[in-house]
N, C-alpha and C positions, 0 to 999 in steps of 0.2 A: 538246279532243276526248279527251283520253287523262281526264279527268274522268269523262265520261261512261261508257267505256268501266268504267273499276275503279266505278264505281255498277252500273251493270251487274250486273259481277262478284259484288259480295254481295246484288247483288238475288235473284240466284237460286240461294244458295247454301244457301236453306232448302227452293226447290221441290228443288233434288240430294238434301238428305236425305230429302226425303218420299217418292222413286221409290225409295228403299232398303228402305223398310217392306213389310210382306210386301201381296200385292194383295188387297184386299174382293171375296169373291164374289158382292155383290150383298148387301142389306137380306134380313129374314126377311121383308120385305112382299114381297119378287117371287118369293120361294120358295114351290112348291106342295108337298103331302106326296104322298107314293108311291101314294097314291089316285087323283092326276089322270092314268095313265099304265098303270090295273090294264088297261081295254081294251086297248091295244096290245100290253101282255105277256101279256095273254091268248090273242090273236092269234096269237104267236108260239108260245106254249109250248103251247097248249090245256089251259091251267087255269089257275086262281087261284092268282095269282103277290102277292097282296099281305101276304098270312097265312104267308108263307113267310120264313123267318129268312134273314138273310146275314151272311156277315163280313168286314167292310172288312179288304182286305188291307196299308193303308197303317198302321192303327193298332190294328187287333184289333175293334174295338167288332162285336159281334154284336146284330142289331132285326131287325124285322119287313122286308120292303119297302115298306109302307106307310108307315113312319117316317121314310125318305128323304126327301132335298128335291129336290126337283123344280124347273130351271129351262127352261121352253118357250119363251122368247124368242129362241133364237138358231134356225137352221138345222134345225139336230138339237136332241134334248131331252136334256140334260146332268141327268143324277142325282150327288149329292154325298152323302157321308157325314156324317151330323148332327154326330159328335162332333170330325171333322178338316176336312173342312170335300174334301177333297181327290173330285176326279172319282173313282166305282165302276162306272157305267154309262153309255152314251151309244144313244140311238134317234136311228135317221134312218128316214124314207120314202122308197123309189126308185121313181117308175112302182107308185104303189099297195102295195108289198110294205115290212113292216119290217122293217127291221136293228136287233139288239140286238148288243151289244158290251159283256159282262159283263164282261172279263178282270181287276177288281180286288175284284169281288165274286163271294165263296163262297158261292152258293145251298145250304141247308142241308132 
């Protein structure tokens, strides 16, 4: 028994390093650009929000909103910043009404 167990032991001692590595936000295949999202921001703001500059406040880089990536898979729609890769925006829907939740991006 105790065999098994220390096999075990370095069986998975490569999956421990690999939960160390930092996490993949997902392929550029399931990322959409700032375009698939100009409605709902429009919604909200009342005007075209994709022509409009911002600045990730985790790493500086300043773009378009439309240059954002876009993932609509979960819950809410998570916007990420192209060049960090890090959450700038998050939309959800309540009972018909959108929630924007800009607080890492500087609309310019």
């Amino acid at each position: 028994m105790l065999g098994l167990f220390s096999y075990m032991r370095v069986a998975t001692l490569p999956l421990a390093k690999k939960m160390t590595k930092r996490v993949s936000h997902g392929s550029d295949m399931d990322a959409l650009d700032g375009n698939a999202i100009a409605g709902r921001l429009f919604e909200h703001f009342g005007s075209e929000m994709t022509t409009v500059r911002g600045r990730c406040r985790h790493c500086g880089t300043s773009a378009p909103v439309a240059e954002l990536r876009v993932y609509a898979r979960a819950p809410g729609t998570v916007v990420r910043c192209r060049a960090c890769g890090d959450v700038v925006m998050v939309l959800v829907t309540i009972r018909g009404s959108t929630r924007v939740h800009v607080e890492a991006l500087e609309l310019r």
